[in-house]
N, C-alpha and C positions, 0 to 999 in steps of 0.2 A: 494474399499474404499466407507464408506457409506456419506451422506450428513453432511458436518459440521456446525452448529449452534453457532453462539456466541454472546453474548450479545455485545449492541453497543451502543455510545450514539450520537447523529446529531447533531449540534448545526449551525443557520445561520448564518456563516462567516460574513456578511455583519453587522448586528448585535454587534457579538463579535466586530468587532471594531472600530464603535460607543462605545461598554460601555467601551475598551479600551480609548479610547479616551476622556472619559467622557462625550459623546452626549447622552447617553441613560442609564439608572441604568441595572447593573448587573443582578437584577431578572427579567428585560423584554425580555432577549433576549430569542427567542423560542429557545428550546429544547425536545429533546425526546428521550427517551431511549427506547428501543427494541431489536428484536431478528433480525440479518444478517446471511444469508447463503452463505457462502465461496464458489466462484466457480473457481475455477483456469483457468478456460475454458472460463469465459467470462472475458471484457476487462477495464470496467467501474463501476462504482459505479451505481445502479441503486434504485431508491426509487420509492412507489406506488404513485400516484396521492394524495390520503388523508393525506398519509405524509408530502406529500410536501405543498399543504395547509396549514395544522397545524405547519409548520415551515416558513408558510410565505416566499416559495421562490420566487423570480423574474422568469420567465419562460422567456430566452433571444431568445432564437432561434428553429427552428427544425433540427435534425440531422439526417439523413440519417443513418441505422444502419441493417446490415447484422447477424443474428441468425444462430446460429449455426446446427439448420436444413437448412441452407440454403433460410428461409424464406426473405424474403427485408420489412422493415417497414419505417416509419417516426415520429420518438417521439422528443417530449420536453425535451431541457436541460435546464438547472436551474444555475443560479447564483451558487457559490459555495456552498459548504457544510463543515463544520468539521465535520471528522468520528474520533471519540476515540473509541479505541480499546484495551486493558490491557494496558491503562495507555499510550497510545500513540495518537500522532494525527497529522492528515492531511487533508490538504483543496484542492480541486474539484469541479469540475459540476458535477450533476448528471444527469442522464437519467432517465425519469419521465414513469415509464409502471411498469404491472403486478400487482401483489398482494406482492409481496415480496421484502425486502429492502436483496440488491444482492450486493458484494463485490469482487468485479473481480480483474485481477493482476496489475493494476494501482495501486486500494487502497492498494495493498499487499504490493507493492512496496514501495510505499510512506512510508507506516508503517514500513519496512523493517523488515515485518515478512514472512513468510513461514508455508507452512502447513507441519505437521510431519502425515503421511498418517498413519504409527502403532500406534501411540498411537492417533490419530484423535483428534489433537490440533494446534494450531500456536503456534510458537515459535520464537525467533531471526533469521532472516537471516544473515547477515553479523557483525550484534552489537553483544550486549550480554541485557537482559533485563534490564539493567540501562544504558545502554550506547547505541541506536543506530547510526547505520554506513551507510550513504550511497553510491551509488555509483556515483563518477563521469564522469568517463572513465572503459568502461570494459576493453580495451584490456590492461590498465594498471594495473587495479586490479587481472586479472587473471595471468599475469607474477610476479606479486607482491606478489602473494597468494602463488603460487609454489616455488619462491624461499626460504619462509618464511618458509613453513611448509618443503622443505629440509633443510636450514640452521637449524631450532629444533628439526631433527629428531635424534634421537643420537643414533639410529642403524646404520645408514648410516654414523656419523661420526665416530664412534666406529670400522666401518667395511673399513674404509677406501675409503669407492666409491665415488664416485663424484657427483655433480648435474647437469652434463651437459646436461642432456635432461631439465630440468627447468629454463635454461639460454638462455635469448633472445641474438641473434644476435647484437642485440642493447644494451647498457650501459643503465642500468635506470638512467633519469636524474631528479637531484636534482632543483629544483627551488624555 
């Protein structure tokens, strides 16, 4: 799979809500819209130094942060961010280094998007594009998911077989 690019828009969380709030008008809050590269490999939202200037981030702390050559560094995290992404959004720290605003499986998650490696796009993970889903419990959604997609499958009802391999030991409880 080659590098995926996708347009992004930043905006300072901190910002936004002030103008929420009415402490600050709507056209002050910095924003910035640019190109992010999807890494699935990395963990965090990452923005370049000039970025984060021009968005007026707070720089709260240093963080300790491991590369996946194995390299050891110590970068700036930043007050939160919103990332919109087709029409989505979520708020984070970012990590302040390199040249490139870097969108790792945090912000993927948040977004509750997924990257589709053949056709080299994001798409819905768990929602559908007007509705996302996310997750609050894995090991509840994955017994949840298996029973769901044997209960609709209508080969297996049609054919008579069961779902017992998709059926937890345990009763799903309703609360």
């Amino acid at each position: 799979m080659g590098q995926l690019h996708v347009p992004v828009t930043l905006h300072n969380t901190r910002e936004l809500v002030l103008a929420q709030l009415g402490h600050l008008a709507p056209a002050q809050v910095h924003t910035l819209e640019t190109e992010a590269l999807v890494d699935t490999g990395a963990m965090h939202l990452v923005v370049p130094l000039a970025l984060a200037e021009q968005l007026g981030l707070v720089r709260l702390r240093s963080q300790a942060v491991t590369m996946a050559d194995g390299r050891d560094g110590v970068y700036d995290q930043t007050e939160p961010v919103t990332v919109e992404v087709l029409g989505r959004s979520y708020a984070l720290s970012a990590l302040v280094m390199d040249h490139t605003v870097l969108l790792g499986a945090i912000v993927l998650e948040g977004l509750d998007l997924a990257v589709d490696p053949t056709r080299q796009r994001l798409m819905p993970n768990l929602g559908t594009w007007d509705t996302p889903r996310f997750l609050a419990k894995e090991g509840t959604r994955m017994r949840t998911r298996r029973l769901l997609t044997c209960a609709t499958d209508a080969r297996q009802r049609a054919s008579g077989s069961s779902c017992a391999s998709a059926r937890s030991s345990r009763p799903l409880q309703r609360r």
